[in-house]
N, C-alpha and C positions, 0 to 999 in steps of 0.2 A: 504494500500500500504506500502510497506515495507522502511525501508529509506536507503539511501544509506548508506555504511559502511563511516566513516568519515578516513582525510590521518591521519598518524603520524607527529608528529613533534617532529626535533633533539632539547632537551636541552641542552642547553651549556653554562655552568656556570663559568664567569671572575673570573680569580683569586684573584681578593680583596674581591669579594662575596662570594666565598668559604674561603676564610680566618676566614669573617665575619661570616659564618657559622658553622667553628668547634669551636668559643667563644660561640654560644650559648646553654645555659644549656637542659634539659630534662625536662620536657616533648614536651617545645616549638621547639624543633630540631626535634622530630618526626613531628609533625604537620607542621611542615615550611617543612621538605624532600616531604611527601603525596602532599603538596600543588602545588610543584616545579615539581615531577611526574604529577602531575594532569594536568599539563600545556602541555605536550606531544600529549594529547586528547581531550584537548579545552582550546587554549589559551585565550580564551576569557569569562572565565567563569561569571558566574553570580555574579554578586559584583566584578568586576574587573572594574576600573577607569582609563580613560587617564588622564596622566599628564596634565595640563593647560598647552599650551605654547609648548607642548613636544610630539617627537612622543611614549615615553615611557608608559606603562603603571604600576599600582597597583594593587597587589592582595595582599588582608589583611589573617594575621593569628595571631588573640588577637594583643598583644600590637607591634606586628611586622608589616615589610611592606618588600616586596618583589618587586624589582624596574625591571625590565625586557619589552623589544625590541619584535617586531614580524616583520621576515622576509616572507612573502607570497610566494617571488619568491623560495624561499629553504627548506619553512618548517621548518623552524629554530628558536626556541622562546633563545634568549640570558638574561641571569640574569646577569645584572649590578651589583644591591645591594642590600644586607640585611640588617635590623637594626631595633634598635627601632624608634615609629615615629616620634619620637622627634627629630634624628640624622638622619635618612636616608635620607630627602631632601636636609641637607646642601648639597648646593655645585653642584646642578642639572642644 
């Protein structure tokens, strides 16, 4: 049986995430952009963790964290934050 085609969803990326994302360097800005696309088609991909406590969720890429929301009713996945892992949680 065939599956059904899955929806799209809008990325919309907060401007201090995008901030935080023209600081980082190459190769890791390719790999963080694929990832952040990837989310459009399944924002819940495999290795993707809820926040404790939070309704945010994590999708890792090497020594980054990609901090992002999922709207059901819109289809809408929003990126809060990028950063390394060390920094990206302050403050959540």
């Amino acid at each position: 049986m065939a599956e059904a085609p899955r929806a799209t969803y809008r990325v919309q990326i907060l401007p201090a995430a995008l901030h935080a994302l023209e600081r980082i360097p190459e190769p890791y800005l390719a790999q963080i952009r694929h990832k952040i696309d990837a989310l459009a088609h399944n924002p819940r991909p495999q290795g993707a963790k809820r926040l404790k406590g939070s309704e945010f969720m994590r999708e890792r890429s090497g020594d980054y964290r990609i901090i992002y929301s999922i709207d059901q009713r819109v289809l809408t996945v929003l990126v809060i934050k990028i950063g390394k892992r060390g920094d990206v949680y302050r403050g959540m």
